[in-house]
Backbone of each chain as ProteinMPNN parsed JSONL, in Angstrom:
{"seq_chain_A": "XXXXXXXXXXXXXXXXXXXXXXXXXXXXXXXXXXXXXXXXXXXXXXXXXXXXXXXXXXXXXXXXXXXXXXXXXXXXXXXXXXXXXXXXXXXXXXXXXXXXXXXXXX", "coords_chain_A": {"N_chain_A": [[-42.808, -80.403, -21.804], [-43.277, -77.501, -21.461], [-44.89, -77.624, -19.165], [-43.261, -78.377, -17.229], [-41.346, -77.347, -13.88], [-39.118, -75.091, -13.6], [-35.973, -76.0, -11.294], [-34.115, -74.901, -8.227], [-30.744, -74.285, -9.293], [-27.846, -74.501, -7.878], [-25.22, -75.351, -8.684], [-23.165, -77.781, -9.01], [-23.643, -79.769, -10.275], [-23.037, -81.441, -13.963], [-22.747, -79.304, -16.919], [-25.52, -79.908, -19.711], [-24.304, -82.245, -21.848], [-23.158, -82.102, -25.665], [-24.689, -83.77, -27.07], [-26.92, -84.53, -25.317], [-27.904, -81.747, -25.623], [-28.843, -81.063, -27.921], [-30.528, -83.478, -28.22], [-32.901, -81.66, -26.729], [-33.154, -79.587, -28.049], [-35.105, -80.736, -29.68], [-37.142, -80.946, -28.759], [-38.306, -78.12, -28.342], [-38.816, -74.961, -29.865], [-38.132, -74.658, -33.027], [-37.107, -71.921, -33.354], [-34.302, -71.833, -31.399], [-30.889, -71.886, -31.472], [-28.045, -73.1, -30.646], [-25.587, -71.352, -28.888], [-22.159, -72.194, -28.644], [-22.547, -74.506, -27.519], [-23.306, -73.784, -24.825], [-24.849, -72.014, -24.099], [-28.204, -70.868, -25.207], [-30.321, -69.832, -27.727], [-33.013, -67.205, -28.845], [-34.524, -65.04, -31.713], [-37.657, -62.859, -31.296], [-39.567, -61.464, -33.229], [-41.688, -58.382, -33.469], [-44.184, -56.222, -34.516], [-44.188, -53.333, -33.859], [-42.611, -51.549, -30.995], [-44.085, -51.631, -28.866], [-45.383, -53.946, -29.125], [-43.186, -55.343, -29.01], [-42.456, -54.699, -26.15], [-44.218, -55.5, -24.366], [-44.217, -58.707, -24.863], [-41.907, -58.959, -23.419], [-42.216, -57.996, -21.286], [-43.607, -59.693, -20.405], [-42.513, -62.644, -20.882], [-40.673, -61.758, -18.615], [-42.413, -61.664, -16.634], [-42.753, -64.79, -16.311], [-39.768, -65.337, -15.995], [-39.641, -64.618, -13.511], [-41.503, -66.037, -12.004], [-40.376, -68.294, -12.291], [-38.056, -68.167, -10.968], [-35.556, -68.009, -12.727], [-33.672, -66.41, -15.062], [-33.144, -65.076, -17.871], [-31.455, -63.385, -20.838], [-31.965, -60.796, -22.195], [-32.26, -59.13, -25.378], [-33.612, -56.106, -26.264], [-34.859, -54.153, -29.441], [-36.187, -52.195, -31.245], [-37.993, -53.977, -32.555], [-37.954, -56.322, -32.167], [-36.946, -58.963, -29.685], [-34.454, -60.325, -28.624], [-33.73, -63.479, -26.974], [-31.728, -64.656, -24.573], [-30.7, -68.047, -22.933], [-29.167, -69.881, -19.923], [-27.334, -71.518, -18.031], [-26.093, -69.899, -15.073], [-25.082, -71.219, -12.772], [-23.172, -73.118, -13.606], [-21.964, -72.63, -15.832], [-23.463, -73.098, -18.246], [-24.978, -75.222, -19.845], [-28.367, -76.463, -18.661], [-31.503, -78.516, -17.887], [-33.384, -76.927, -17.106], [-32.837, -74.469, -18.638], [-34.036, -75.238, -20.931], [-36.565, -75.392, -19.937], [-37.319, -73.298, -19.492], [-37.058, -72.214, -21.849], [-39.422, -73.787, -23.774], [-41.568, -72.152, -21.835], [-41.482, -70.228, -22.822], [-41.506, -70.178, -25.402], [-44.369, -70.634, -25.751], [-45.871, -68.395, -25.173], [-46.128, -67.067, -27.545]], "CA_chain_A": [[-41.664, -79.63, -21.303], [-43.476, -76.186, -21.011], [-45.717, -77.929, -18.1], [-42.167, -78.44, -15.705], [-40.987, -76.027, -13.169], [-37.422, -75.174, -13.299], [-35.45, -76.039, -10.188], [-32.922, -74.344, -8.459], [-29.841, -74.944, -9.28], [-26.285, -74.179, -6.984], [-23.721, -75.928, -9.542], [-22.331, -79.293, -8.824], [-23.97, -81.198, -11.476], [-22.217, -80.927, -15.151], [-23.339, -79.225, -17.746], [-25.128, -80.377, -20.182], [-23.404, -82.337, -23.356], [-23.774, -81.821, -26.918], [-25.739, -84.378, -27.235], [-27.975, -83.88, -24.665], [-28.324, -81.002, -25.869], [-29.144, -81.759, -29.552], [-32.251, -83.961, -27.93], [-33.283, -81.266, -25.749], [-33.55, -78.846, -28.87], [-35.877, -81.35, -30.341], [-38.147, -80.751, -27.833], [-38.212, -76.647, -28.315], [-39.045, -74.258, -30.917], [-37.324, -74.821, -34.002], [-36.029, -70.898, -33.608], [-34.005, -71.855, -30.537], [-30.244, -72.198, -31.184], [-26.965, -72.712, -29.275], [-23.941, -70.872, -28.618], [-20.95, -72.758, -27.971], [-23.383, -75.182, -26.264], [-23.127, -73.396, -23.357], [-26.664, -71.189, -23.867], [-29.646, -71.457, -25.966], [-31.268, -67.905, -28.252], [-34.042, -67.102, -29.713], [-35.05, -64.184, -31.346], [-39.022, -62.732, -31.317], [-39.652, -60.267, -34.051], [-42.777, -57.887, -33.132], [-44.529, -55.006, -35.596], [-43.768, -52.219, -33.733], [-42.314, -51.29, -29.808], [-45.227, -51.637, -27.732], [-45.737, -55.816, -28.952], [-42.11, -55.989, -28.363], [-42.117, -54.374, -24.689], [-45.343, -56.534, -24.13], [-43.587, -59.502, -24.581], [-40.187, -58.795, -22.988], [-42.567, -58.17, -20.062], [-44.472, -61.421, -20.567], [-41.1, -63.177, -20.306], [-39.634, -61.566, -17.408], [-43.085, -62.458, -15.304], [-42.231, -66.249, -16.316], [-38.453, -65.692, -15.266], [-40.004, -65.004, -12.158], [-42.226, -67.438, -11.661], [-39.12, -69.809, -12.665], [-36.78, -68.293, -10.439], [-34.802, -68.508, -13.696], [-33.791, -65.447, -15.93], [-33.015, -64.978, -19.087], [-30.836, -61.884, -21.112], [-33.024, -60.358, -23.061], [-31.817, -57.515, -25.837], [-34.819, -55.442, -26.497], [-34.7, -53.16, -29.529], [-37.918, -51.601, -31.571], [-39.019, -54.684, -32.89], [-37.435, -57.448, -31.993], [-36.575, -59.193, -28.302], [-33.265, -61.462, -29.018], [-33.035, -63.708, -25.669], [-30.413, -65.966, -24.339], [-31.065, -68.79, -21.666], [-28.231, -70.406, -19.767], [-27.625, -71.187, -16.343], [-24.994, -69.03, -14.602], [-23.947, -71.908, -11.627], [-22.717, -74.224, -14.282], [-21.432, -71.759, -17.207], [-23.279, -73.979, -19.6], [-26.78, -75.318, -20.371], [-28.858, -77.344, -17.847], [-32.619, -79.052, -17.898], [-33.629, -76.035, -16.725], [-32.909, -73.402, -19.535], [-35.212, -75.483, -21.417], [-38.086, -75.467, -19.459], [-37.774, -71.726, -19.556], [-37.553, -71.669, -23.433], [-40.589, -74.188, -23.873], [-42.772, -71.548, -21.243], [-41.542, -68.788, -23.548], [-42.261, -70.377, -26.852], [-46.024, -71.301, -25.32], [-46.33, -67.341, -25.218], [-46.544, -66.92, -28.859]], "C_chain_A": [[-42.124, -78.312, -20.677], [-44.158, -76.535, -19.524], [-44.667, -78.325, -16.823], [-41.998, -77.141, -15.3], [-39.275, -76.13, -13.457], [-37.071, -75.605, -11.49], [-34.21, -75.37, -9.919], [-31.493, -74.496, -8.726], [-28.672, -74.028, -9.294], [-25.162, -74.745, -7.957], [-23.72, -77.154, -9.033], [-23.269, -80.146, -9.423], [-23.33, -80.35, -13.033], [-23.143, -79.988, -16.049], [-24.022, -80.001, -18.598], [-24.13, -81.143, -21.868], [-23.587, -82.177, -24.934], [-24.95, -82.524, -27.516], [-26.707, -84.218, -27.052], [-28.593, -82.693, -25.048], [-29.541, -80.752, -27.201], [-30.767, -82.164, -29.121], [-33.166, -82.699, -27.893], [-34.261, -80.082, -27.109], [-34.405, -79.479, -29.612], [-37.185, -81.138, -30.093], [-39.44, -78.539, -28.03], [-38.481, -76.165, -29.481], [-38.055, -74.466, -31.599], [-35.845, -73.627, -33.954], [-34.707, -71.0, -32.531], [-32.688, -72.093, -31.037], [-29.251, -72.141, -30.211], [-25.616, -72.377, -29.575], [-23.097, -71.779, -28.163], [-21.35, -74.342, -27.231], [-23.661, -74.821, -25.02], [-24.473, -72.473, -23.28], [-27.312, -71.49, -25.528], [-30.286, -69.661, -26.522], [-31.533, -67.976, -29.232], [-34.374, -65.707, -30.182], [-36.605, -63.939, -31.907], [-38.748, -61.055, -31.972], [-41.109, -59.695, -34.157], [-43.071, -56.487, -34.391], [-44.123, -53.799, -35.066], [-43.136, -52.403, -31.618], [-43.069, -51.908, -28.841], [-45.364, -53.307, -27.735], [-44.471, -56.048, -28.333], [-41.951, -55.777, -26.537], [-43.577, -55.196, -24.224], [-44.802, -57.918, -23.872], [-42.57, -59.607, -23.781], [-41.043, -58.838, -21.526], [-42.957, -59.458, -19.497], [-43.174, -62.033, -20.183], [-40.471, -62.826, -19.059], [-40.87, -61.933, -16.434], [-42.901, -64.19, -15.541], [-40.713, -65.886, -16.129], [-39.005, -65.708, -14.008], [-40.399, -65.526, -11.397], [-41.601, -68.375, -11.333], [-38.153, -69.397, -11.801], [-35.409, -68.169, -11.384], [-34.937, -67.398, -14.84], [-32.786, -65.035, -17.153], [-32.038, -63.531, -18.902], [-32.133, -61.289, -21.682], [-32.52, -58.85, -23.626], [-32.961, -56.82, -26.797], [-34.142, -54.6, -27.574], [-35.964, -52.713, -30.216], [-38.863, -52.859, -32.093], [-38.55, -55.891, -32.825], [-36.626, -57.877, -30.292], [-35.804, -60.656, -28.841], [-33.344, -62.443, -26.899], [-32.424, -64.931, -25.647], [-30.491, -66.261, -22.635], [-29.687, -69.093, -21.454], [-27.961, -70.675, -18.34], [-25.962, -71.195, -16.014], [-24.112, -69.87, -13.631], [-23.199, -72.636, -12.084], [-21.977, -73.737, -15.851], [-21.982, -73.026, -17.887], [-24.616, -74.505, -19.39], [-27.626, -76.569, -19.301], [-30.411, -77.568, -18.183], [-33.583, -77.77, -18.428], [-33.711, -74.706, -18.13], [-33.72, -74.2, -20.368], [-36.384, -75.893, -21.308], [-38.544, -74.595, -19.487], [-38.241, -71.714, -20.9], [-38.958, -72.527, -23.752], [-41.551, -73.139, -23.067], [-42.778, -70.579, -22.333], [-41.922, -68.819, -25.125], [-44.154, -70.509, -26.814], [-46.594, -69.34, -25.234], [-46.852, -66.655, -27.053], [-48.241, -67.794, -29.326]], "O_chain_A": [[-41.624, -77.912, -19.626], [-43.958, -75.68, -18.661], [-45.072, -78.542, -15.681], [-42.286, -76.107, -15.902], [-38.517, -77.099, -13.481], [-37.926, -75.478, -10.613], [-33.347, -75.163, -10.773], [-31.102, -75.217, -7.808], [-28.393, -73.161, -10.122], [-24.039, -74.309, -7.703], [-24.789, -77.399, -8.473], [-23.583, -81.233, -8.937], [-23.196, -79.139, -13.207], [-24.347, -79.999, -15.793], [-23.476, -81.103, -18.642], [-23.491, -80.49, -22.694], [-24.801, -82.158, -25.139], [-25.868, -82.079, -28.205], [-27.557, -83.877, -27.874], [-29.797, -82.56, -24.831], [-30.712, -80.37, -27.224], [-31.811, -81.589, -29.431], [-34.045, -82.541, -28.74], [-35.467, -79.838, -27.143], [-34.694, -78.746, -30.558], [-38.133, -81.128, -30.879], [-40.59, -78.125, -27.887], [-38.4, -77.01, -30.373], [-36.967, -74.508, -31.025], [-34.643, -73.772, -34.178], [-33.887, -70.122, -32.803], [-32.962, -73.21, -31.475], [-29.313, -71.457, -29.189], [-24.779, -72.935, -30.284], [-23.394, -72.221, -27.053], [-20.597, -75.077, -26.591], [-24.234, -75.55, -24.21], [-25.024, -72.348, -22.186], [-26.939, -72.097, -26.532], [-30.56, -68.679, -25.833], [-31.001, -68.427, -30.247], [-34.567, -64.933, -29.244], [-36.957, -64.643, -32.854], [-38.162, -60.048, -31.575], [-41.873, -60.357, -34.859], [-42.149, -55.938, -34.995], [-43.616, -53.055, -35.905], [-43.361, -53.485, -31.076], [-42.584, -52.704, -28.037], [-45.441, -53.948, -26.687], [-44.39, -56.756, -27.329], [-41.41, -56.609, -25.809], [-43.399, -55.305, -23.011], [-44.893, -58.349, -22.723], [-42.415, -60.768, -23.404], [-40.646, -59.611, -20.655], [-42.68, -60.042, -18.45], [-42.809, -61.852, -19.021], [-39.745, -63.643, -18.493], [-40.534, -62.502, -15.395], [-42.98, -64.777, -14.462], [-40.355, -67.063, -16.15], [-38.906, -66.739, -13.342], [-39.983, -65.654, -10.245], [-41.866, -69.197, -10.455], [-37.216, -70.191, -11.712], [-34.3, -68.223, -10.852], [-35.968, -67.318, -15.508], [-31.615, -64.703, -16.969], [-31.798, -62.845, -17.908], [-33.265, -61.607, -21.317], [-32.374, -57.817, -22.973], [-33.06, -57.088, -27.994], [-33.04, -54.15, -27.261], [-36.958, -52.955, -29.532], [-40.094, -52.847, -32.089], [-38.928, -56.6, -33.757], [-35.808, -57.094, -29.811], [-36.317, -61.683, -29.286], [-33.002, -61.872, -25.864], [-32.511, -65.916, -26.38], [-30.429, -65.54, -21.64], [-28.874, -68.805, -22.333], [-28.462, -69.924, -17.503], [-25.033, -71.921, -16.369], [-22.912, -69.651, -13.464], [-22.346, -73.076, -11.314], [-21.578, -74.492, -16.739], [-21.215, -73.958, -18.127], [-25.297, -73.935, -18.537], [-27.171, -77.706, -19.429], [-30.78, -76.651, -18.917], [-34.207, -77.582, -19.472], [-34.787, -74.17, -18.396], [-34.566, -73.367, -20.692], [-37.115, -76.503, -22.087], [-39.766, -74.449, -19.514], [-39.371, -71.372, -21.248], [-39.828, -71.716, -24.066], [-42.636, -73.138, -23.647], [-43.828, -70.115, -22.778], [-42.412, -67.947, -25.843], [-44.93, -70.461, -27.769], [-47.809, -69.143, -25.249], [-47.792, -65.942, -27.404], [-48.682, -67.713, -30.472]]}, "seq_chain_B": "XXXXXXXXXXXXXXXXXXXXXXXXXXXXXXXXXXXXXXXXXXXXXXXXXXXXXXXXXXXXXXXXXXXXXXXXXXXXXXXXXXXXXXXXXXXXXXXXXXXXXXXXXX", "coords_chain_B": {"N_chain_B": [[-31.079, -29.731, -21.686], [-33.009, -32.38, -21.307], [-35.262, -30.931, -21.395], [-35.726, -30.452, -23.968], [-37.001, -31.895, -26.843], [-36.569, -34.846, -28.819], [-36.275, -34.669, -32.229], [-37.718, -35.779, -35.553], [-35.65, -37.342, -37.865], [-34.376, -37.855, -40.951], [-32.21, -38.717, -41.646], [-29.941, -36.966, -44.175], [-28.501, -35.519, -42.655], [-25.245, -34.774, -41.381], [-23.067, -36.941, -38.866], [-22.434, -36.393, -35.559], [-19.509, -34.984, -34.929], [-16.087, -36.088, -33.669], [-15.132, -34.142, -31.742], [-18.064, -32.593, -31.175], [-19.45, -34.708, -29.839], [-17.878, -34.816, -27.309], [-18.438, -32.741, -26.439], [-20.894, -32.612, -26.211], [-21.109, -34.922, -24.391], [-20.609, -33.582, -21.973], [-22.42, -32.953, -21.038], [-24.385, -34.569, -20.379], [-25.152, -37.505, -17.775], [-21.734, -38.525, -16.096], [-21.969, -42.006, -16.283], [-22.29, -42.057, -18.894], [-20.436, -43.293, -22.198], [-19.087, -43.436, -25.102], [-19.158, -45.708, -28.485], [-17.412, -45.797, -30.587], [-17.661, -43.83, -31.124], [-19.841, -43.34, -32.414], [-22.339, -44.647, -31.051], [-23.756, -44.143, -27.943], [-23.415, -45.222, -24.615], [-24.8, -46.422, -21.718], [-24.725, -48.086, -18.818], [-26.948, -49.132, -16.307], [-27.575, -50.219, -12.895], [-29.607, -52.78, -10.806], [-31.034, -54.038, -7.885], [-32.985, -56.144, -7.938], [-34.481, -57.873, -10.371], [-37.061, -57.281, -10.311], [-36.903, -54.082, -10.338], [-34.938, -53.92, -12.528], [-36.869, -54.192, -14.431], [-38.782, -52.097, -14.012], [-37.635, -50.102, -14.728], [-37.001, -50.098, -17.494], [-39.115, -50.378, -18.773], [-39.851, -47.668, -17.853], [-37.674, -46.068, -19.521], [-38.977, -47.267, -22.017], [-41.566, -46.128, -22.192], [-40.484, -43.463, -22.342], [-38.634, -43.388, -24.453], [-41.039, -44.347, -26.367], [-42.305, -41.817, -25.887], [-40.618, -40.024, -27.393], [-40.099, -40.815, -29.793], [-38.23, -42.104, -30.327], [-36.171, -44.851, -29.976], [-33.622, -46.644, -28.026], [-31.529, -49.494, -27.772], [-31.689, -52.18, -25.382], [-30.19, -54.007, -23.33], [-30.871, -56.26, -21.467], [-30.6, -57.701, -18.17], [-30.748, -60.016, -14.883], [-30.003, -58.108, -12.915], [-29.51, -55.459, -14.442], [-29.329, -52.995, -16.772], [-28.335, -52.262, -19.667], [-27.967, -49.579, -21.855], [-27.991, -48.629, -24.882], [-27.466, -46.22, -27.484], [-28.15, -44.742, -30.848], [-28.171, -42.852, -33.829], [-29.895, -44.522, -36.033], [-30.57, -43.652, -39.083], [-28.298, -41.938, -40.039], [-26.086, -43.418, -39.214], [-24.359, -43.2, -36.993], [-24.056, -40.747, -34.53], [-26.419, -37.932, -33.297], [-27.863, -35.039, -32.056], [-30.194, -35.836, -31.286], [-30.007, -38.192, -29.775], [-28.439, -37.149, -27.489], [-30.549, -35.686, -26.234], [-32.08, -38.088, -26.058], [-30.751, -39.353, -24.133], [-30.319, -37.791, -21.888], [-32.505, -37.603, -20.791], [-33.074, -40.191, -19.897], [-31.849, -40.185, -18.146], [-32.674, -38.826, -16.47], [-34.342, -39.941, -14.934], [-33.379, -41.511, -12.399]], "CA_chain_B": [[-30.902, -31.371, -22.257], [-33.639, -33.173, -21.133], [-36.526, -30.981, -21.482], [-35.783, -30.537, -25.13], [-37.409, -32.872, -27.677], [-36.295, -35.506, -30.317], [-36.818, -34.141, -33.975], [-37.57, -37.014, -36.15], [-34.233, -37.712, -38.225], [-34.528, -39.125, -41.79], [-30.815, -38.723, -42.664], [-29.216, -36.671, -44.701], [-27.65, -34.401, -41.811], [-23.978, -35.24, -41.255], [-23.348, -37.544, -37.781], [-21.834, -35.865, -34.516], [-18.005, -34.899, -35.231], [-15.683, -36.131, -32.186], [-15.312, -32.959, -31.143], [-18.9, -32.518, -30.875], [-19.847, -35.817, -29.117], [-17.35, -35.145, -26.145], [-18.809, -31.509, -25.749], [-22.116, -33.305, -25.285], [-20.88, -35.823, -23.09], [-20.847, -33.397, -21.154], [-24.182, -32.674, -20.405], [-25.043, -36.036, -19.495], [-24.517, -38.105, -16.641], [-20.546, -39.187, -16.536], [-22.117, -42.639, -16.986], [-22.452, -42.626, -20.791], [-19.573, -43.561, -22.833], [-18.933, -43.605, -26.516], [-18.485, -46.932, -28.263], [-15.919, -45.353, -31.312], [-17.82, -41.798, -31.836], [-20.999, -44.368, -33.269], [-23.104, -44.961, -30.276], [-23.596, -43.805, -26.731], [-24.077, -46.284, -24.013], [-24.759, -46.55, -20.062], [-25.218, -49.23, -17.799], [-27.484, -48.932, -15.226], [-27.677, -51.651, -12.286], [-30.407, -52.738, -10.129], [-30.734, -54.988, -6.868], [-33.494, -57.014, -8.404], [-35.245, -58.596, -11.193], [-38.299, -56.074, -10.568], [-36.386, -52.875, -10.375], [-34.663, -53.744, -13.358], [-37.797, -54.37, -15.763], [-39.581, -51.253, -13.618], [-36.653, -49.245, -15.061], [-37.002, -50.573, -18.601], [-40.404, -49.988, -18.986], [-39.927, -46.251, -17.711], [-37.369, -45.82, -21.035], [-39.571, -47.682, -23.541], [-42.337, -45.354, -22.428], [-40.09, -41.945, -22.691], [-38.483, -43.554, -26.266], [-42.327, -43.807, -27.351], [-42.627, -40.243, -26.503], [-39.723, -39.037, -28.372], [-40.071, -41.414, -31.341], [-36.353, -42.668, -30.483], [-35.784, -46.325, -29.443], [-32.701, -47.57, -27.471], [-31.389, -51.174, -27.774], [-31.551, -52.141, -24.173], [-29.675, -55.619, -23.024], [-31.881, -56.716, -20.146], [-30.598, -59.133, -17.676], [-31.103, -59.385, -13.449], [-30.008, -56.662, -12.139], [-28.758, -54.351, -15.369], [-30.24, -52.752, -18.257], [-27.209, -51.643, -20.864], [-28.679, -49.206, -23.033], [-27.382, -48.564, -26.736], [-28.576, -45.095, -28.285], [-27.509, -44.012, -31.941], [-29.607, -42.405, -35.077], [-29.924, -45.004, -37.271], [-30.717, -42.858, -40.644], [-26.693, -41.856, -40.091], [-25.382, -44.662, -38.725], [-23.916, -42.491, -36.177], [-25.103, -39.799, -32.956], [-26.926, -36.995, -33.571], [-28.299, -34.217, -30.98], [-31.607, -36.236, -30.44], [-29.504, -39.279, -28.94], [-28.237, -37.025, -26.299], [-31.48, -35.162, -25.58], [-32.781, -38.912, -25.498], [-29.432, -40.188, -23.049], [-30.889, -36.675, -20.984], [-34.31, -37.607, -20.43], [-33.196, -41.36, -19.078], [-30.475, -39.649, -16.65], [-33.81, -37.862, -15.137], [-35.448, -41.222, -14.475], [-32.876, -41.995, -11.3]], "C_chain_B": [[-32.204, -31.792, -22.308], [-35.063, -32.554, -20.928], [-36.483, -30.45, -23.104], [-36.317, -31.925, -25.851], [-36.762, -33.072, -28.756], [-37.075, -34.902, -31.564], [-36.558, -35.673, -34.493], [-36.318, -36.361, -37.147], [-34.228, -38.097, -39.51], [-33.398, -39.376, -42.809], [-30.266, -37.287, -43.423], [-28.538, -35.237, -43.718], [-26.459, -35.556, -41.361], [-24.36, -36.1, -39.602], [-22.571, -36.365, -36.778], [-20.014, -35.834, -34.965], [-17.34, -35.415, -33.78], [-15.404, -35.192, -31.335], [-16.808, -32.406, -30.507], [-19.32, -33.241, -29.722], [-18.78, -35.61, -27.969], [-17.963, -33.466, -25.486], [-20.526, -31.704, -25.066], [-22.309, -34.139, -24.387], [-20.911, -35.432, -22.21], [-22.044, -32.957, -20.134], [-25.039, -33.444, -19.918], [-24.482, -36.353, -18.234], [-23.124, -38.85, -17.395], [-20.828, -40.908, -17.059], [-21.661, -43.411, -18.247], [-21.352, -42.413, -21.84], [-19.92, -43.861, -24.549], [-18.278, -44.839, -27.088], [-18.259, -45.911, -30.054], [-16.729, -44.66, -31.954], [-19.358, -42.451, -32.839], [-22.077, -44.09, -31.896], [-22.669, -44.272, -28.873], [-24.087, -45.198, -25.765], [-23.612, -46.002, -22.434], [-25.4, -48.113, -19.705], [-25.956, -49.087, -16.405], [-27.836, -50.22, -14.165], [-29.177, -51.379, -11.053], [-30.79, -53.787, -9.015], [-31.307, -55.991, -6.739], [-34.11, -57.242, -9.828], [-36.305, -57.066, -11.596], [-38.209, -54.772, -10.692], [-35.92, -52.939, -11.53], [-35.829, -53.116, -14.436], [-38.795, -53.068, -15.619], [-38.816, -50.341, -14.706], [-36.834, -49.109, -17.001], [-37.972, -50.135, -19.05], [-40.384, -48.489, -19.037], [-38.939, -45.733, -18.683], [-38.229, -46.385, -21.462], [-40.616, -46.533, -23.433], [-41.649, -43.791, -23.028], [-39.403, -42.146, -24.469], [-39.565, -43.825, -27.084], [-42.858, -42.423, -27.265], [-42.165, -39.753, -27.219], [-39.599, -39.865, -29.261], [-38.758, -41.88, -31.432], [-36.429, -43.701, -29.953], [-34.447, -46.665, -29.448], [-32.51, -49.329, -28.035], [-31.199, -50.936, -26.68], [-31.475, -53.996, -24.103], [-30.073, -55.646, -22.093], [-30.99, -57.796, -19.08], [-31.249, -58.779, -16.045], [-31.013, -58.752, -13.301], [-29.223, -55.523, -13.17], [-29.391, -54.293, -16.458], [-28.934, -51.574, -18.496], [-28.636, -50.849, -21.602], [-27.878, -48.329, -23.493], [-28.137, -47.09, -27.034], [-27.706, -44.717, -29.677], [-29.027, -43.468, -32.524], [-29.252, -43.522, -36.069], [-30.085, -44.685, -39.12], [-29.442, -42.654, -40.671], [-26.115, -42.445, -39.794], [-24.694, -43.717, -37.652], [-24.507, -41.474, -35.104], [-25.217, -38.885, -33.803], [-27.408, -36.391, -32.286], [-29.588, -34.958, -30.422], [-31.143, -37.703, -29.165], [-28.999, -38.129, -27.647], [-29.456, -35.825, -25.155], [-32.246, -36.414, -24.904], [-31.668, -39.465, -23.391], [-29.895, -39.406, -21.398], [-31.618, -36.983, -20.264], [-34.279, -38.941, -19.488], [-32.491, -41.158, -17.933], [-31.554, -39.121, -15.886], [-34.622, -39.255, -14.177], [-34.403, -41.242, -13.0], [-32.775, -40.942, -10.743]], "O_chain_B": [[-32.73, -31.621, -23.407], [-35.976, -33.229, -20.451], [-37.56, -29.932, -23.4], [-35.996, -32.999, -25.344], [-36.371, -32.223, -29.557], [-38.288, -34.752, -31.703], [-35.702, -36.484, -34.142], [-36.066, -35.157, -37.196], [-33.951, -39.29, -39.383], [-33.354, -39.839, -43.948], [-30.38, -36.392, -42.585], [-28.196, -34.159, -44.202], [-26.623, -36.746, -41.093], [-25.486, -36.04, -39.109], [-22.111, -35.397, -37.384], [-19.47, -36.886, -35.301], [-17.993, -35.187, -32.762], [-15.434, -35.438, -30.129], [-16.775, -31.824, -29.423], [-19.561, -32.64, -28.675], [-18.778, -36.71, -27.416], [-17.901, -33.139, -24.301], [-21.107, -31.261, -24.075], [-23.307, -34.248, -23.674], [-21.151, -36.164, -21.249], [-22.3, -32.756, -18.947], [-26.07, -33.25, -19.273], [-23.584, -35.729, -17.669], [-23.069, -39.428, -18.48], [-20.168, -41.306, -18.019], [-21.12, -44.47, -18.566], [-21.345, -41.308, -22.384], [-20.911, -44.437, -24.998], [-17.205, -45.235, -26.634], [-19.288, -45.397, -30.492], [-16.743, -44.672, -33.185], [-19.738, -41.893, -33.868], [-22.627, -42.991, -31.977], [-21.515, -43.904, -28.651], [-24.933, -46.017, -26.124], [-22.543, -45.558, -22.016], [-26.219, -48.881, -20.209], [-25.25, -48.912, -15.411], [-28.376, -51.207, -14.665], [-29.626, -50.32, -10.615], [-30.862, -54.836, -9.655], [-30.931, -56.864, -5.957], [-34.062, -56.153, -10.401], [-36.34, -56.256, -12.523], [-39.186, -54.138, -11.092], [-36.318, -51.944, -12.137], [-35.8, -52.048, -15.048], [-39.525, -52.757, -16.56], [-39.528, -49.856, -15.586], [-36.769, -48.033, -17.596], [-37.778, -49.303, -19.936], [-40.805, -47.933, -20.052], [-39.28, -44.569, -18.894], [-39.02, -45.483, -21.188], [-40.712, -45.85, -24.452], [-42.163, -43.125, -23.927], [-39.585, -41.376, -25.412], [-39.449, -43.688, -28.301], [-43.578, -41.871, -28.098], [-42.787, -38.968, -27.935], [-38.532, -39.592, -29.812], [-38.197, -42.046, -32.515], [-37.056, -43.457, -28.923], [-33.905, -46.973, -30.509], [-33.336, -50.069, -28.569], [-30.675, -49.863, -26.382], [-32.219, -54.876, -24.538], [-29.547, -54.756, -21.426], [-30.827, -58.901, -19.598], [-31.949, -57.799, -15.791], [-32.043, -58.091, -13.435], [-28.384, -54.771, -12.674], [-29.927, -55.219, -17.066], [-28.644, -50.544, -17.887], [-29.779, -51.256, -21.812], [-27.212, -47.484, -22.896], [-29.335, -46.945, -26.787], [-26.532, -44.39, -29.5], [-30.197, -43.518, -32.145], [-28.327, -43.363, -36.865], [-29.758, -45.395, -40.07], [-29.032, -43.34, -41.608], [-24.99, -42.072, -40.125], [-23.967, -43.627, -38.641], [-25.722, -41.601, -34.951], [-24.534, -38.757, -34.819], [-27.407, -37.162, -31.327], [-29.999, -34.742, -29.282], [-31.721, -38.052, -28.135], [-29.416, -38.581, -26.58], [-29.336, -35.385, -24.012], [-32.846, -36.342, -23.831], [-31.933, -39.718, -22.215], [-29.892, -39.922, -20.28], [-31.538, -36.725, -19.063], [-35.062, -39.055, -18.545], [-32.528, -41.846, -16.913], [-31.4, -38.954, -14.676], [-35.227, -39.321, -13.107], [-35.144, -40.681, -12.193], [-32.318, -40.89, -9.601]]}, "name": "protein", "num_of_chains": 2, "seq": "XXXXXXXXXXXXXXXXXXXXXXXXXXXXXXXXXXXXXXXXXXXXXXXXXXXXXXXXXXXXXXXXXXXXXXXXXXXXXXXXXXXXXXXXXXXXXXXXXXXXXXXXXXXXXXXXXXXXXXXXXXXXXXXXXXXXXXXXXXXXXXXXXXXXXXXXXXXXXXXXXXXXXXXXXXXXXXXXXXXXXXXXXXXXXXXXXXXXXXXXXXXXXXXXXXXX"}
């Protein structure tokens, strides 16, 4: 999973379903759950500031890479983030290709 | 404001009265709003990805100078940031010397 690219994606395919989803989390870090089904969050608990703003950076050069960006709520030792894709209010392939790159950072 | 420094904090001084916290509001940028006399918070927006996380970075470094750390909600183009004193559960004078110091960044 971590070895796909995201693609872009305009809307007009569904979300997907609980199910699907269910698999998808099989695939992913254990810490990964989901809201509503509609997004996917994890959070990364660091010793002090500096690991956490290390990472948070680390992550945002893989959103970029991916085209594909995350929330991310930074505070001294901990980076909470939440995948989801915005054309489809609700969870696609895609937000978990991000969370597999971002679990492969640990 | 903002060339004053954070005093470390370790509690037992009362929190900001509401009277207080709107006389310091004013010294900031209009911005930064009070979420119920607890926290201060601004939203700052940005036109990409890389401006955001540039922005982010330039608080985490000034909240490792002053020993104060923000919660900051990350996404594309916006970085929310959260300031209280945690030892009082409530504001204190170093949250709006910190709120100061990030109003200089733009």
């Amino acid at each position: 999973m971590s070895k796909r690219k995201c693609v872009p994606c305009e809307g007009g395919i569904p979300p997907l379903t609980e199910k699907e989803i269910l698999n998808y989390l099989t695939v992913v870090n254990k810490g990964w759950i989901t809201k509503d089904n509609k997004k996917v969050v994890r959070a990364f608990n660091f010793v002090n500031f500096k690991h956490t703003m290390e990472f948070a950076n680390r992550v945002a050069e893989i959103a970029d890479e991916e085209g594909h960006h995350p929330v991310m709520h930074v505070s001294y030792g901990t980076v909470e983030i939440e995948i989801w894709t915005h054309a489809i209010d609700g969870l696609s392939e895609n937000d978990f290709i991000l969370a597999a790159k971002i679990d492969k950072l640990l």
